[in-house]
C-alpha positions, 0 to 999 in steps of 0.5 A, a space after each residue: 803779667 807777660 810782658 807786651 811787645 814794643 808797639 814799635 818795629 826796630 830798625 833791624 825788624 823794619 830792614 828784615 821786612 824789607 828783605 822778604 822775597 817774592 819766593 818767601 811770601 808765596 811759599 808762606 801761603 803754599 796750599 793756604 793758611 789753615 787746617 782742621 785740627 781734631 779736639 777728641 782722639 780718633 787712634 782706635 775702633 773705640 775712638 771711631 765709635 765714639 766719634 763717628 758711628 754709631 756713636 754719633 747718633 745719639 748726639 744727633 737724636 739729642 740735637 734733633 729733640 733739643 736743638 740748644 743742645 747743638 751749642 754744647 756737642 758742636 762747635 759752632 757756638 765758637 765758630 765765626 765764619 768770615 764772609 766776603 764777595 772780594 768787592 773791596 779788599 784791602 787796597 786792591 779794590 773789586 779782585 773777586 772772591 777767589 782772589 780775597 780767599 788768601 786774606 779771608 784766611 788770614 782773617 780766620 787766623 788771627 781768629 786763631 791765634 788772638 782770641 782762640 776762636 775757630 774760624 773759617 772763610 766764605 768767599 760768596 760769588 755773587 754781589 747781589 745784597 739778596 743773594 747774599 744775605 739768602 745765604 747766610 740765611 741758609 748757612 746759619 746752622 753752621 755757625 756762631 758769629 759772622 764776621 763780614 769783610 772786604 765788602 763795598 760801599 754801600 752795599 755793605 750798609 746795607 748787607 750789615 743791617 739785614 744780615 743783623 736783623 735775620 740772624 740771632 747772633 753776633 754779626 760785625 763788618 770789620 771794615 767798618 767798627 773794627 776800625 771804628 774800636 780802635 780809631 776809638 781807643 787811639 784818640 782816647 790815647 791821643 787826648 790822655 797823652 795831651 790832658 784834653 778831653 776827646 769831647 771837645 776835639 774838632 775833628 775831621 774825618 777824611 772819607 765817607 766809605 765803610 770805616 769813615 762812616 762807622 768812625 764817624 758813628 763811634 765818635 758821635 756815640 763816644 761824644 764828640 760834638 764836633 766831626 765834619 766829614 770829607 768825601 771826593 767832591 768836599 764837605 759832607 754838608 747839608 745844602 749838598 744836593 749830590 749825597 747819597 742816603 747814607 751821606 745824607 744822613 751823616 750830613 744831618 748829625 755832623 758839621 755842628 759850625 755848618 762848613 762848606 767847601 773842601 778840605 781846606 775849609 774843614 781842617 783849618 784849625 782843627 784838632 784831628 785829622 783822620 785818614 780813611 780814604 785811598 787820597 792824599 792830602 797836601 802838606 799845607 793842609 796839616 799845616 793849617 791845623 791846630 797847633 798841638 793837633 793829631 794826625 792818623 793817616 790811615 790809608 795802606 800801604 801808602 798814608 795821606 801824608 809821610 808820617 815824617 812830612 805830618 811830624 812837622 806840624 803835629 804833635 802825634 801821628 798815627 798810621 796803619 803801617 807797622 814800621 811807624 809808631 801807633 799802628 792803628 790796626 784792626 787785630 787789636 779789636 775784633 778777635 776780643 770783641 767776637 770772643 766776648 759776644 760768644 762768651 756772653 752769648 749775646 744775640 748782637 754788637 751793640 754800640 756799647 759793647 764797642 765802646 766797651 772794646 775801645 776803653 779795654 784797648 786803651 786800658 792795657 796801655 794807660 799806665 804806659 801812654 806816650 806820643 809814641 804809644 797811644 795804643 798797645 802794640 798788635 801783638 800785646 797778649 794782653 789786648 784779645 782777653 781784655 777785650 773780650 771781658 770788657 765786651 762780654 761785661 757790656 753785653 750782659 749790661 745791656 741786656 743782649 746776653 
């Protein structure tokens, strides 16, 4: 077994970070991240006419009276398209979609590199849900799975469930359940360190946006009873007159001991606090919790709180970034998740299969688990084929295969 990387950046790589320059990032991205690499030979007459005409032709006559058969002879059964309108990217907000394309790119790289999968970015220039669901509508021929990303709420709910509904193939917005997978396995990794079970933890879930609301779903799903949602005006709580829909909803099926007020009145004695708005939250606050509690301050660049401010009152802390230990990151879920769908040729991501994702992250690490390690490291070879097998398996049970 290869061995996996420290979860955690040395002080020598964390200072060597820091040194990069301005002229080293964009000579990085100098005439972008990818490039089409050729699978069959193409050196001589014979080689073209093979691969292009005339050839070609009778693959095209097949495909045209057979069209399953355009899974064996192109690539678009392992061809994950990754979709955004540069609406929400990162922490920089609505940029537009030319300005998303470098991390769209990046996007269809890590595809690359992790799972093997090929992958090409579409930036959409319009933010209209029609508009864009039309498209990839269109588009399908083209491809095998899609990845949705950087798209805002709540529109992205939205552009989610009817792309799903209209496509026969795997569909994921990563903002939402790639970060719902690995919050998953981290608090998985958090209880087992601890010896509680995850069911009985009071957690706290800091922003009802694309990944608090998807996070809120995988902890329900996984059985946590007991999740009460912030957003910017306080306690997501049902005699709330303000919500949207989709707040709505949440306000329903969370908050079992009916709280009301702000965050203060939510995290007094609570066991976890999770972290996924662009907020901050105030020291006393952690302090209030729970003792033994766990802290993921998620936020990028800048966390809730310092990672060194919650040590103070937490027993485990976890982050985003990756000069802290327990990098909660999202590479170590989507690019195993889309190759076991593929692999299983499932039609859709089913709550199950996540779940399945989350318990395989969790896996590669549980012989090793520490305070400082609730999750494998981002570069660990070991999380993208776990995954993907544990992903395909469910898929399979669940009868989407």
């Amino acid at each position: 077994m290869t061995d996996a990387p420290n979860a955690t950046a040395s002080k020598e790589e964390v200072q060597d970070l820091a040194a990069i320059t301005h002229e080293e990032i964009f000579a990085g991205h100098l005439g972008g991240k990818l490039s089409v690499e050729l699978s069959s030979p193409l050196e001589t007459q014979r080689d073209l006419s093979i691969a292009y005409t005339p050839g070609v032709a009778q693959v095209s006559r097949a495909i045209a009276e057979d069209e399953s058969l355009a899974k064996r002879y192109t690539w678009t059964d392992r061809l994950v398209v990754v979709v955004s309108d540069g609406s929400a990217v990162l922490g920089l907000g609505d940029i537009g979609p030319r300005a998303s394309l470098p991390v769209m790119e990046g996007k269809s790289a890590l595809f690359k590199k992790f799972a093997g999968l090929d992958s090409i970015p579409i930036v959409l220039d319009t933010k209209d849900v029609d508009e864009i669901v039309e498209t990839l509508i269109r588009l399908r021929p083209s491809f095998g799975a899609v990845n949705l990303e950087d798209i805002s709420a709540p529109r992205c709910f939205e552009i989610e469930k009817r792309v799903v509904e209209a496509l026969d193939c795997p569909v994921m917005h990563d903002d939402q359940h790639g970060t719902a997978i690995v919050v998953l396995a981290a608090l998985n990794g958090a209880a087992a360190v601890q010896g509680r079970a995850t069911s009985g933890l009071k957690v706290v879930v800091s922003g009802a946006g694309a990944a608090g609301v998807a996070c809120t779903n995988i902890l329900l799903a996984a059985g946590v009873a007991d999740v009460t949602v912030l957003d910017s005006k306080g306690i997501v709580s049902r005699d709330r007159a303000d919500l949207n829909p989709v707040k709505a909803d949440l306000a329903q099926r969370t908050n079992p001991r009916g709280l009301t007020g702000t965050a203060a009145d939510a995290l007094a004695g609570a066991d976890v606090f999770l972290g996924l708005s662009a907020g901050t939250i105030a020291e006393e606050l952690i302090a209030s919790m729970a003792p033994e509690s766990i802290v993921f301050a998620m936020s990028n660049p800048d966390p809730e709180i310092h990672p060194d401010v919650a040590h103070k009152y937490a027993a485990i802390v976890a982050t985003g970034r990756s000069d802290f230990p327990n990098q909660i990151n999202n590479v170590l879920a989507f690019p195993g998740v889309f190759k076991g769908a593929l692999d299983a040729g499932a039609r859709r991501i089913t709550e199950g299969m996540k779940i399945a994702a989350a318990n395989a992250i969790l896996g590669v690490v549980a012989d090793e688990l520490a305070v400082d390690k609730i999750v494998p490291s981002p570069l660990d070879p070991r999380v993208a084929p776990a995954v993907a097998d544990a992903v395909a398996a469910a898929a399979r049970a669940e009868g989407v295969a």
